[in-house]
Each structure stands twice: as C-alpha cells, then as structure tokens.
C-alpha positions in Angstrom: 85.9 85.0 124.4 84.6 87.9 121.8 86.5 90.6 120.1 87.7 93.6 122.4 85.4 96.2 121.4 87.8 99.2 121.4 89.9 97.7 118.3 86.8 99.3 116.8 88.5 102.5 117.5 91.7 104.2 116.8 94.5 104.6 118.8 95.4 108.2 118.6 98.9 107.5 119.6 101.8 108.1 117.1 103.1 105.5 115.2 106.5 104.9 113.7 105.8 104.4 109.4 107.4 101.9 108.1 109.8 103.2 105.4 112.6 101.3 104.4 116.1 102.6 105.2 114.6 106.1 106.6 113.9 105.9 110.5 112.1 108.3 111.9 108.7 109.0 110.1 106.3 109.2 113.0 102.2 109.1 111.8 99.5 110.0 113.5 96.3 107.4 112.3 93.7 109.0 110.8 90.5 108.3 111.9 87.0 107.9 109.8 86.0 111.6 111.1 89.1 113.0 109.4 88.6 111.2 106.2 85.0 112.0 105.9 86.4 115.7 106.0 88.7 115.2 103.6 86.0 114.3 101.2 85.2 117.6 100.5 89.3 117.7 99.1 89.9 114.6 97.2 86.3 114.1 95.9 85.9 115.9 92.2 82.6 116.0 90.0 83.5 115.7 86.7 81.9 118.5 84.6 80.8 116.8 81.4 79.9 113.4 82.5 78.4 114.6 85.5 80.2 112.0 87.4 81.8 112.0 91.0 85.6 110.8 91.3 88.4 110.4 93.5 91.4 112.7 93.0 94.2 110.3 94.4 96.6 113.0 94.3 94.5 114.9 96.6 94.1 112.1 99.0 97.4 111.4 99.1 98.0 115.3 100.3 95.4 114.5 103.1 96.7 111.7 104.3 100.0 113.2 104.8 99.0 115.7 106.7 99.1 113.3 109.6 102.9 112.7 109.9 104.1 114.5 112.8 107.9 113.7 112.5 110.5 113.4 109.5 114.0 112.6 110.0 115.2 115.9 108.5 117.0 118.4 110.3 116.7 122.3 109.6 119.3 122.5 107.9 118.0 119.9 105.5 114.6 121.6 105.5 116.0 124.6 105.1 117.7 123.4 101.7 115.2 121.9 100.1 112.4 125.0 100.9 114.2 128.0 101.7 112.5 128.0 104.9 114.6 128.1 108.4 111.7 126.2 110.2 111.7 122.8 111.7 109.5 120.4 110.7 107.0 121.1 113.9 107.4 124.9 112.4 106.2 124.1 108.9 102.5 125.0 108.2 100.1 122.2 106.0 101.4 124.0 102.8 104.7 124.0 104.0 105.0 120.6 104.8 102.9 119.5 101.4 106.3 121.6 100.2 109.0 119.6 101.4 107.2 116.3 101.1 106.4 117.0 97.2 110.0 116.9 96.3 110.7 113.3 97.7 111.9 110.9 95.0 108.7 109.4 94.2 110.0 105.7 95.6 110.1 107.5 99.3 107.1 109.3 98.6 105.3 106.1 97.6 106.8 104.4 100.2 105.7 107.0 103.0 101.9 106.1 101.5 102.5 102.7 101.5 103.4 102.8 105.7 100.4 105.4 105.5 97.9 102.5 104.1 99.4 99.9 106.1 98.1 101.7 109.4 94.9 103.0 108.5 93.7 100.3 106.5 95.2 97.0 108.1 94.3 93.4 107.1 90.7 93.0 107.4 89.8 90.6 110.3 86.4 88.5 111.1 84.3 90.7 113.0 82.7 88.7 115.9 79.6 89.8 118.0 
C-alpha cells in the first residue's frame, strides 16, 4: 500500500515543542506558504558582492512567531518586559521581546523543537 497522500501537508494543529525541563511551549507548524513570506525578512543582498544571503537571525525571529503558548505567567511577563499582558496579549514585537532575553541554551533549544517539527527526518517518497 502507497504513502497517505495528506502527510504531504501540514497539520495545522498545535504542537507541544520539545524543550527540555520547560513544559508548555505549544507551536504552531509553519507551512511552505509562510516561509516563502518570510523570505522577504530573512533573505539580505549583500551590497558589495552583489550576493543574496540568509540572515539566520532573521529566520529565527520568523519562525518564532509561530509559538502560541509559553509557560510564563503575567506576572513573569510582566518582569521581564514591563508589560501587564499575557502572552496571547503580546503583539509580534512583543513577543520577539520576551523571547530575546532567554538564556541562549532555551532559546536554542526552543529552535531546536522548532526544526524538529517543520523539517522532520526525510522519508522515501513513494508514488
């Protein structure tokens, strides 16, 4: 029997990250529609060479745009940004805020959950 078709496809459901010791980062996958925006973001021409890269940094501010949950109360939010907002309050820039002044090991582990759901193992595509 063939490959289910619709694994071509994301499931737009949200998705616990995996984060060790810190429960309740929730994602939502982003889809190839999303990242073909986000081009326009995290893809720089560099003015000398004339040359197109990738500014990771960028990327990485896309792609976190997609977590819907963190496991930080207001209070907690309201600590680290001066803002008394939940999380679901925060605006993109807002957001970008409070997760910008993770410890770089959470932070690289939030992207390593991140890449681990939108970009899983590659499998043998059968027709």
């Amino acid at each position: 029997m063939g490959k289910n078709l619709m694994d071509d496809f994301v499931k737009e459901t949200v998705i616990d990250l995996e984060v060790p010791n810190r429960k309740g980062f929730m994602y939502k996958p982003s889809t190839a529609g999303q990242e073909n925006d986000w081009l326009k973001h995290y893809w720089k021409l560099n003015p000398k060479t004339k040359l197109g890269y990738m500014d990771n940094g960028e990327l990485n501010k896309c792609k976190m745009q997609n977590i819907v949950s963190v496991p930080y109360s207001i209070e907690e939010i309201t600590q680290i940004t001066g803002l008394q907002k939940t999380w679901e309050q925060l605006d993109i820039s807002e957001r970008w805020d409070l997760l910008s002044k993770l410890k770089p090991r959470i932070f690289n582990k939030i992207l390593e959950g991140i890449e681990k759901i939108d970009n899983p193992p590659e499998v043998e595509l059968k027709n």
